[in-house]
Every structure is written in structure tokens, then in C-alpha cells.
LOTOR-324951 format. One line per field, with one value per atom (N, C-alpha, C, O, CB): z, x, y; residue number from 0; atom name. Coordinates in steps of 0.05 Angstrom, whole numbers, m for minus. Glycine has a CB too. Example, Ala and Ser with C-alpha at 12.3 -4.5 7.8 and 13.67 -1.06 7.14 Angstrom:
BEGIN
c3: c(156, 156, 156, 169, 181, 142, 143, 157, 161, 114);
c1: c(264, 246, 264, 285, 226, 257, 273, 258, 268, 282);
c2: c(m114, m90, m66, m66, m89, m45, m21, 1, 23, m12);
nr: c(0, 0, 0, 0, 0, 1, 1, 1, 1, 1);
atom: c(N, CA, C, O, CB, N, CA, C, O, CB);
//
This chain:
BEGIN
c3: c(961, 940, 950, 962, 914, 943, 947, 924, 911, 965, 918, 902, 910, 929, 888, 903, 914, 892, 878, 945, 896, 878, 886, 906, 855, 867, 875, 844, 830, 891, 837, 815, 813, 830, 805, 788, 791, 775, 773, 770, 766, 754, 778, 802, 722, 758, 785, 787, 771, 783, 811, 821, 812, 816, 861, 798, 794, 765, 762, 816, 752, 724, 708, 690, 705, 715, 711, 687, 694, 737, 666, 634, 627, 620, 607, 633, 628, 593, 596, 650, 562, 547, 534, 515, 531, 554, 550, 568, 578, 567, 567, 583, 622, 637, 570, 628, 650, 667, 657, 659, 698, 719, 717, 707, 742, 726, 728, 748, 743, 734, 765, 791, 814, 813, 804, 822, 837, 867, 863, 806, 892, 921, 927, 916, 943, 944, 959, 972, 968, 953, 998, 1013, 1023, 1038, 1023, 1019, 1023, 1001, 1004, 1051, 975, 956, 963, 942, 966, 977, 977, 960, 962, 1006, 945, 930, 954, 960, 903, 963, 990, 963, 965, 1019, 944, 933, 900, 895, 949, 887, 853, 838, 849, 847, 812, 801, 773, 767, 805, 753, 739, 721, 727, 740, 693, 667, 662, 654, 648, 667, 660, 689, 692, 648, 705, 734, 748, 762, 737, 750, 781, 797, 792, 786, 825, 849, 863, 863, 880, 871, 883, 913, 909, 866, 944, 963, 967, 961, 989, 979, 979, 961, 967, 997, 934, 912, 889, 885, 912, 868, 844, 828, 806, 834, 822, 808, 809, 807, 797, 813, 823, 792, 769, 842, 810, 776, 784, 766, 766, 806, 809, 811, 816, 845, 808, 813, 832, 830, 816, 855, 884, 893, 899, 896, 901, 909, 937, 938, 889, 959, 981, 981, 977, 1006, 990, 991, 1018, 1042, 985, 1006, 1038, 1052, 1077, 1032, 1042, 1057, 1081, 1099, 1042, 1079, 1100, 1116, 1108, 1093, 1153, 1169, 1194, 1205, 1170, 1203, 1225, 1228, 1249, 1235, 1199, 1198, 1193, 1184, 1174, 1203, 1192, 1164, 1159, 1208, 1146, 1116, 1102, 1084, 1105, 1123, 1115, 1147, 1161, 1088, 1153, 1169, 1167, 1161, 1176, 1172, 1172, 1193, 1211, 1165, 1198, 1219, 1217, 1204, 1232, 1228, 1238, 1265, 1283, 1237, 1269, 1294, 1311, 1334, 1306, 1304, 1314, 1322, 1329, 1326, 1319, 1321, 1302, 1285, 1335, 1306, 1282, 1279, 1300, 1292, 1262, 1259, 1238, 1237, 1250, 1224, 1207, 1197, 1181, 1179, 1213, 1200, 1193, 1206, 1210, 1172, 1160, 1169, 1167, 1139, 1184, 1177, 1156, 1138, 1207, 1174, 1161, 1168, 1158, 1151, 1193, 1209, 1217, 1223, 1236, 1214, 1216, 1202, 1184, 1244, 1211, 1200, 1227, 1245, 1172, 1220, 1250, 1241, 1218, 1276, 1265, 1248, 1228, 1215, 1232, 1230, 1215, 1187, 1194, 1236, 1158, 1139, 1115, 1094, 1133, 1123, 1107, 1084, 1084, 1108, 1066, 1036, 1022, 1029, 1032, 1008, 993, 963, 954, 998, 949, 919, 908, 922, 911, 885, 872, 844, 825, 870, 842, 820, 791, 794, 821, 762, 740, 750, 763, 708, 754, 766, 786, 793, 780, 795, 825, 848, 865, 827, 846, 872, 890, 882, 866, 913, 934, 950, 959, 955, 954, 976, 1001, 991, 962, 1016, 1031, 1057, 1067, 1042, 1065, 1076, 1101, 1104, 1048, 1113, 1136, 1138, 1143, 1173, 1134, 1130, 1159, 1165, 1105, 1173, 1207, 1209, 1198, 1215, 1220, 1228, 1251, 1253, 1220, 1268, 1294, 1298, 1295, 1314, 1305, 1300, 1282, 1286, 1327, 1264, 1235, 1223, 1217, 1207, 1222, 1201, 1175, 1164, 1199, 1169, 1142, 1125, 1105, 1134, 1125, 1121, 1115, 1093, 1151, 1139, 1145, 1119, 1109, 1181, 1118, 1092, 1113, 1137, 1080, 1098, 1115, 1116, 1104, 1096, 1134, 1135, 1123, 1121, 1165, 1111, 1104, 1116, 1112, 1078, 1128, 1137, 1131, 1145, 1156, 1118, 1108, 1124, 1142, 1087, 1117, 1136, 1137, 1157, 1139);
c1: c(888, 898, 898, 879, 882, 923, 923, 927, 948, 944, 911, 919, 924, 910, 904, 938, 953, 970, 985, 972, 959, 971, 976, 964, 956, 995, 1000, 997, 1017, 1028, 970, 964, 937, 919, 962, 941, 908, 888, 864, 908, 899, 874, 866, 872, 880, 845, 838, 860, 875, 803, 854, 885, 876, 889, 893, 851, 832, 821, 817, 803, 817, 802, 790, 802, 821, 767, 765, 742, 726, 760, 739, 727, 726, 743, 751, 700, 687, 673, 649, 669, 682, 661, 643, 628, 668, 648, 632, 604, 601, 652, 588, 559, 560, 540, 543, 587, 578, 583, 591, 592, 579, 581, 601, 620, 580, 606, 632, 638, 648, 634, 635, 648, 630, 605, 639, 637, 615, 640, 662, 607, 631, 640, 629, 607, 631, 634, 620, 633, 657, 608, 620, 628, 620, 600, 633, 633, 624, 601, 583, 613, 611, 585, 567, 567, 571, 555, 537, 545, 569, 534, 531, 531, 521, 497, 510, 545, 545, 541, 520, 585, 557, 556, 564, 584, 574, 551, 547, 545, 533, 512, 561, 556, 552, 571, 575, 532, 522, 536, 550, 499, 538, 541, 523, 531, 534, 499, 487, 485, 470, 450, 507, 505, 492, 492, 507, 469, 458, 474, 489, 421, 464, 490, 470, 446, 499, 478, 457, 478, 499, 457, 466, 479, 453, 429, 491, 471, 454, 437, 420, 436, 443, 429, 446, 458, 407, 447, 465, 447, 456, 482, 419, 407, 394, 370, 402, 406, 392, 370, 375, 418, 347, 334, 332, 334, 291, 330, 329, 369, 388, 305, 370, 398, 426, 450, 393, 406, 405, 396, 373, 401, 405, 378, 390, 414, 382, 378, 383, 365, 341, 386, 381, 358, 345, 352, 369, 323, 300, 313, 312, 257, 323, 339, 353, 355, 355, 363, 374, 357, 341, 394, 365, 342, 354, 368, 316, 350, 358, 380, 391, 366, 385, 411, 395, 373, 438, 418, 413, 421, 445, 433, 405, 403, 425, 442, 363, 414, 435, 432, 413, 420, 453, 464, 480, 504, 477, 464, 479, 488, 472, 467, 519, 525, 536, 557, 538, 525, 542, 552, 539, 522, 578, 591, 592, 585, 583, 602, 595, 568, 565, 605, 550, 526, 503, 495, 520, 494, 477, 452, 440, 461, 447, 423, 395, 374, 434, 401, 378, 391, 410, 370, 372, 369, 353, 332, 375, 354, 341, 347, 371, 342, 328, 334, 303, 288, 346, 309, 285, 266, 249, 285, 262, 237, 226, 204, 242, 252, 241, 254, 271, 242, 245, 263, 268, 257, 241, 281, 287, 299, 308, 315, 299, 315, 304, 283, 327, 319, 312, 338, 360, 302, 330, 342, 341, 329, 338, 356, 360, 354, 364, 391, 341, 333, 327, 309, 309, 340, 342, 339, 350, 376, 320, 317, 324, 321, 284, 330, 332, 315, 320, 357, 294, 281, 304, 329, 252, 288, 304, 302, 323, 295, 298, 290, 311, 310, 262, 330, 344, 334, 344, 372, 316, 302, 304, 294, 264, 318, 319, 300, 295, 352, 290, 266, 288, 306, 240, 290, 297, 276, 260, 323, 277, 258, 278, 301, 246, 256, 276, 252, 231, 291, 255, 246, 252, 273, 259, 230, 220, 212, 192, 182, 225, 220, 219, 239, 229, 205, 208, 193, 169, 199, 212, 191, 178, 154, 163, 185, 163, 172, 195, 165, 150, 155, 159, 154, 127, 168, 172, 148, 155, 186, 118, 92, 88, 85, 73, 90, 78, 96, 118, 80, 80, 78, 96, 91, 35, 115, 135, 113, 93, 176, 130, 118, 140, 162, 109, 137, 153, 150, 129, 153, 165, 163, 176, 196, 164, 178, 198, 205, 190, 193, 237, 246, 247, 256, 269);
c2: c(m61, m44, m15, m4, m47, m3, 27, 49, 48, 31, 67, 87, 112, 119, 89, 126, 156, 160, 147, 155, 191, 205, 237, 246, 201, 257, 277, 296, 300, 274, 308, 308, 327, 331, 281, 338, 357, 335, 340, 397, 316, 303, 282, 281, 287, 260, 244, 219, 209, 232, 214, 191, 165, 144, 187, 166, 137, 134, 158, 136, 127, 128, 103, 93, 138, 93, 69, 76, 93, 50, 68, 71, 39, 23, 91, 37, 20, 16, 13, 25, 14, 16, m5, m2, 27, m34, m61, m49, m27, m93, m65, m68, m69, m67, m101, m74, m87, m63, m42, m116, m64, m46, m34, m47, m54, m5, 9, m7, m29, 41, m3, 0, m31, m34, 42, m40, m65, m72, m82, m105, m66, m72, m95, m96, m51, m124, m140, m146, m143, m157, m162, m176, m195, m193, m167, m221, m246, m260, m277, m245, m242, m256, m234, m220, m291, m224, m200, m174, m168, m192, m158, m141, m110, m104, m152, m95, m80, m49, m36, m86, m40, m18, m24, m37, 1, m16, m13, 22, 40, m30, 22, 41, 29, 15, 60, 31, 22, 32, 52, 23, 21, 32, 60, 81, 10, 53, 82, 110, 129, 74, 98, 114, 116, 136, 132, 93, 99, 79, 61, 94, 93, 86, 59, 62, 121, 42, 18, 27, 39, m27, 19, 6, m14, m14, 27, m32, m63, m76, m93, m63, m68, m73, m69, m48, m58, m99, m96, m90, m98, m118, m76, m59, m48, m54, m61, m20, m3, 17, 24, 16, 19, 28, 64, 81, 10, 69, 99, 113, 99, 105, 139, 150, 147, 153, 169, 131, 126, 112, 118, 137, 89, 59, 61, 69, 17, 56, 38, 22, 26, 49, m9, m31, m34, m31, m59, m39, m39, m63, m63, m48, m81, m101, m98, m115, m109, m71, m60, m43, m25, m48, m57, m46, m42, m60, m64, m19, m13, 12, 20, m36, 22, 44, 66, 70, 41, 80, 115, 119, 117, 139, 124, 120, 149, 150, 124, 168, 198, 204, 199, 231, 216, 229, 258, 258, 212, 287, 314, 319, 323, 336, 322, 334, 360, 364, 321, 374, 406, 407, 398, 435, 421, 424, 405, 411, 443, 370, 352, 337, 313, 357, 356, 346, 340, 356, 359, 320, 307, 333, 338, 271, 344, 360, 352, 366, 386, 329, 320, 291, 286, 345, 273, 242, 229, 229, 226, 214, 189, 172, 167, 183, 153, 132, 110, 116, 122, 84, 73, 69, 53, 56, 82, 86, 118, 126, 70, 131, 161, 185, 185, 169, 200, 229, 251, 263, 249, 248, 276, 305, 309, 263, 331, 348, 372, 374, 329, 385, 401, 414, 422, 420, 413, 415, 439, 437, 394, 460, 488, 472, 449, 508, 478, 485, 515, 531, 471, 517, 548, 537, 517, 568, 553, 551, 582, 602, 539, 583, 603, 608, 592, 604, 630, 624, 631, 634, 642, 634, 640, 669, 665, 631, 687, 713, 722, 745, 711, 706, 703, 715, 730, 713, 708, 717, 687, 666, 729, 689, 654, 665, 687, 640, 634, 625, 614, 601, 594, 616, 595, 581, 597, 605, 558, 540, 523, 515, 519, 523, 499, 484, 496, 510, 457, 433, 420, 409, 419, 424, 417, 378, 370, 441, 365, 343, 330, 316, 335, 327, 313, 287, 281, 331, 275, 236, 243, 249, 219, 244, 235, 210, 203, 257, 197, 167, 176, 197, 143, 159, 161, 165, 177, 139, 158, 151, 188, 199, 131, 200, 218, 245, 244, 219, 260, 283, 307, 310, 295, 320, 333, 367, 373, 333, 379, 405, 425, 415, 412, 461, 471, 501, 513, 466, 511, 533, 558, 556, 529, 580, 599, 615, 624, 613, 625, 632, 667, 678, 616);
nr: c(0, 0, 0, 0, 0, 1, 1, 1, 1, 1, 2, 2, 2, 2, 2, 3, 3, 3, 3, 3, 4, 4, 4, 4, 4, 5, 5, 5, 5, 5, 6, 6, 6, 6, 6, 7, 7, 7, 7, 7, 8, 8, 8, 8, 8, 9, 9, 9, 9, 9, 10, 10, 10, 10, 10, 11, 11, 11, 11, 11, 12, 12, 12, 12, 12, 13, 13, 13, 13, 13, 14, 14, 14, 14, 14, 15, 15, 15, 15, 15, 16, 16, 16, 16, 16, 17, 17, 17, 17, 17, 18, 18, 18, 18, 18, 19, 19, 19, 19, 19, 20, 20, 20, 20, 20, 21, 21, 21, 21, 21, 22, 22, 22, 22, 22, 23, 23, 23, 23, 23, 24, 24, 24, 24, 24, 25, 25, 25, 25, 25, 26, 26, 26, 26, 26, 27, 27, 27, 27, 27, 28, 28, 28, 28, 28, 29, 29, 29, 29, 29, 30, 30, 30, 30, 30, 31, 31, 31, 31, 31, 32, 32, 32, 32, 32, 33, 33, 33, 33, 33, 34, 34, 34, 34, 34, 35, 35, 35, 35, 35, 36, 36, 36, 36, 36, 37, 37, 37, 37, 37, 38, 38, 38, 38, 38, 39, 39, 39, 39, 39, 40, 40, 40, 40, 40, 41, 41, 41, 41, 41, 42, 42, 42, 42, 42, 43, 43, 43, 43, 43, 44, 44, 44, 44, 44, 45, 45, 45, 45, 45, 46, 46, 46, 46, 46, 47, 47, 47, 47, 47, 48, 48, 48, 48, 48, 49, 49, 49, 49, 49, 50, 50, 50, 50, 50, 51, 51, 51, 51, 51, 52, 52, 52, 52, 52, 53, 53, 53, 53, 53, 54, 54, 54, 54, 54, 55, 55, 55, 55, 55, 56, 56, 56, 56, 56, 57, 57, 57, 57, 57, 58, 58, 58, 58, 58, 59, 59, 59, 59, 59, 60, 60, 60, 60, 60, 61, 61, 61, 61, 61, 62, 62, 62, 62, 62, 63, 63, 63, 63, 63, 64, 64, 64, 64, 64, 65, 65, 65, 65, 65, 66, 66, 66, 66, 66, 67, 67, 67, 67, 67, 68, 68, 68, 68, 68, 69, 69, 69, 69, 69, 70, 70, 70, 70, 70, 71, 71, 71, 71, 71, 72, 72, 72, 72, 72, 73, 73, 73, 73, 73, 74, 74, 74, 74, 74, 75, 75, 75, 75, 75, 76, 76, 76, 76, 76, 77, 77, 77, 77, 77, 78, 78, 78, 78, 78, 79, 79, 79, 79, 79, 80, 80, 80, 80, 80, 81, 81, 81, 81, 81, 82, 82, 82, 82, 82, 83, 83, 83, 83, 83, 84, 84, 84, 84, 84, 85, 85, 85, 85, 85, 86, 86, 86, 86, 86, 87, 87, 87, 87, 87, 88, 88, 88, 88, 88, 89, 89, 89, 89, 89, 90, 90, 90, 90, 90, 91, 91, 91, 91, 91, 92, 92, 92, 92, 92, 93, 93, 93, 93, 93, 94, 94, 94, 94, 94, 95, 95, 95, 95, 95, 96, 96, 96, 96, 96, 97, 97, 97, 97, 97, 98, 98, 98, 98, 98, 99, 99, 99, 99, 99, 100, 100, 100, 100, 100, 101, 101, 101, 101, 101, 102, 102, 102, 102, 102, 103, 103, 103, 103, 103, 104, 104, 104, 104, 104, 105, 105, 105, 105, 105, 106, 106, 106, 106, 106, 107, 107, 107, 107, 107, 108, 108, 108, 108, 108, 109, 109, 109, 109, 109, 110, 110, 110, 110, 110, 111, 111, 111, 111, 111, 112, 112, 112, 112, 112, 113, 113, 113, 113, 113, 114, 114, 114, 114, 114, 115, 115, 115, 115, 115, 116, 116, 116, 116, 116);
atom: c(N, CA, C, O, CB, N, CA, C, O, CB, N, CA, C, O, CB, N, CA, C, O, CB, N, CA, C, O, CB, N, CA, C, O, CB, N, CA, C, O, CB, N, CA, C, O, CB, N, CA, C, O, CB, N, CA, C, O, CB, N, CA, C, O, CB, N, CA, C, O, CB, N, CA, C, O, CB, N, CA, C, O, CB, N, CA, C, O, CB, N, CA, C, O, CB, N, CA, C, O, CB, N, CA, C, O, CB, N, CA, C, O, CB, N, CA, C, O, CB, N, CA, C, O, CB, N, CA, C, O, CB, N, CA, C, O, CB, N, CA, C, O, CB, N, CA, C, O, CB, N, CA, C, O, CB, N, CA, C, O, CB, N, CA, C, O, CB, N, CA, C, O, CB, N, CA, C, O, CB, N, CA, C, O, CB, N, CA, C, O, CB, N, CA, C, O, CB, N, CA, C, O, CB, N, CA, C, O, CB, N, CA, C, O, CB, N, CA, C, O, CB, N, CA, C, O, CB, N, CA, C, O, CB, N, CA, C, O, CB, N, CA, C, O, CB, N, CA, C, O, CB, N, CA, C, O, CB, N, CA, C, O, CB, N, CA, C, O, CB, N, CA, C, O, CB, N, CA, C, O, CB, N, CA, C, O, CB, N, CA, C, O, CB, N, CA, C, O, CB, N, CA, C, O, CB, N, CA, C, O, CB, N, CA, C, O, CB, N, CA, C, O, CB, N, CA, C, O, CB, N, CA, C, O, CB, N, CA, C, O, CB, N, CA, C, O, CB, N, CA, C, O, CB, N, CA, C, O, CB, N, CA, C, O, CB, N, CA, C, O, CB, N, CA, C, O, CB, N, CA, C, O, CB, N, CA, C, O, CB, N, CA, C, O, CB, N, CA, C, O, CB, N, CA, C, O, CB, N, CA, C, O, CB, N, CA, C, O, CB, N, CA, C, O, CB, N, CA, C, O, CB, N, CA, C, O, CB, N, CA, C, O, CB, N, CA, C, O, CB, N, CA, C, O, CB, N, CA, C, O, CB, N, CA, C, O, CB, N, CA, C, O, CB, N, CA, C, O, CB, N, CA, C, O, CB, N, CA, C, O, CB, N, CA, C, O, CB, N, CA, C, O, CB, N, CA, C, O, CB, N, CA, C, O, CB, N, CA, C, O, CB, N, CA, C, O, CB, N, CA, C, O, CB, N, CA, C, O, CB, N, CA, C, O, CB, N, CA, C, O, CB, N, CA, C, O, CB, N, CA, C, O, CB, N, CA, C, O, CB, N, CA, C, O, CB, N, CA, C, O, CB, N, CA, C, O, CB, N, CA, C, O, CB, N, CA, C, O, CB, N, CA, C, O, CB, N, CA, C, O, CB, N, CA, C, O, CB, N, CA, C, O, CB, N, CA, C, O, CB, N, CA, C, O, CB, N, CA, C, O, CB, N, CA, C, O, CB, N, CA, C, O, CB, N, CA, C, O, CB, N, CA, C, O, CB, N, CA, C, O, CB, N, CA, C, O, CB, N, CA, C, O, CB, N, CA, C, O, CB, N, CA, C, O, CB, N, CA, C, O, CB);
//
């Protein structure tokens, strides 16, 4: 199936107001990506209970991947974290913090460090 469109709204609109999943991907009988009635997102999982599930089922990928200028600069996967990841907060005050979030071989186990910049 193809959708395309030439339009300021969206080219897609699917309104779901029964109980069941918006949106549900598989392949081969496997449940690969889900969007729930109440919107959390599952991959590898048709129920996802947090906003964002990845299933531990899956092993061996890079979970997120940032790239800048072709090059990967901060990954997850399911054995580590690598990288380093700009974080900036802004108080109610607007005064911003900003932070770079330092990772090198870190397991996942291990408690991240924060350093300001």
C-alpha cells in the first residue's frame, strides 16, 4: 500500500474509537511495532505498558542511534552506551543549564556521569 499526498494536513488519518490498537505492524505472525489505543509505542511487543517499550527479546541491536555529520556520536544499545549526549534544561526562571552526558563502554548496569558545560 501507498499513501501520498500534496497537502498541509496529514496524508494519513487513522481514528480508531473501538478498544483495539491504533496502529499494529507484523511480520510472519510476530508483533514487530504497535501503537496502542492509549498511545504507548511497543517495538517487539503488542503491550507495551511504558510510552516506549522495546522488547528485551531483542538482542544484539543498537536500540538508538545519534548521528551528526555522518557520524554516530551517542549509542544505545543492549549491552552498552557509548558517546556523548548534549542535554540542556531550562529552568521556569529561563535560566539553561546545559550538560554533556559522557559515556564510554558503559553497561547499561552502570550509573551515568554529568558534567556542565
Amino acid at each position: 500500500a501507498s499513501v501520498s499526498g500534496a497537502t498541509a494536513k496529514a496524508a494519513l488519518v487513522v481514528d480508531n474509537s473501538g478498544t483495539g490498537d491504533i496502529f499494529t505492524a507484523s511480520s510472519s505472525g510476530l508483533n514487530r511495532f504497535v501503537i496502542t489505543q492509549g498511545g504507548n509505542v511497543g517495538i517487539g511487543t503488542s503491550a507495551p505498558a511504558s510510552v516506549v517499550e522495546i522488547s528485551s527479546a531483542l538482542t544484539g541491536l543498537n536500540l538508538l542511534n545519534v548521528i551528526s555529520n555522518g557520524s554516530s556520536v551517542f549509542s544505545v544499545s543492549d549491552t552498552a552506551i557509548t558517546g556523548n549526549l548534549p542535554v540542556s534544561f531550562t529552568s521556569p526562571g529561563d535560566v539553561a543549564i546545559a550538560y554533556d552526558l559522557n559515556f564510554t563502554n558503559t553497561t547499561v548496569s552502570n550509573i551515568l556521569s554529568a558534567a556542565a558545560r
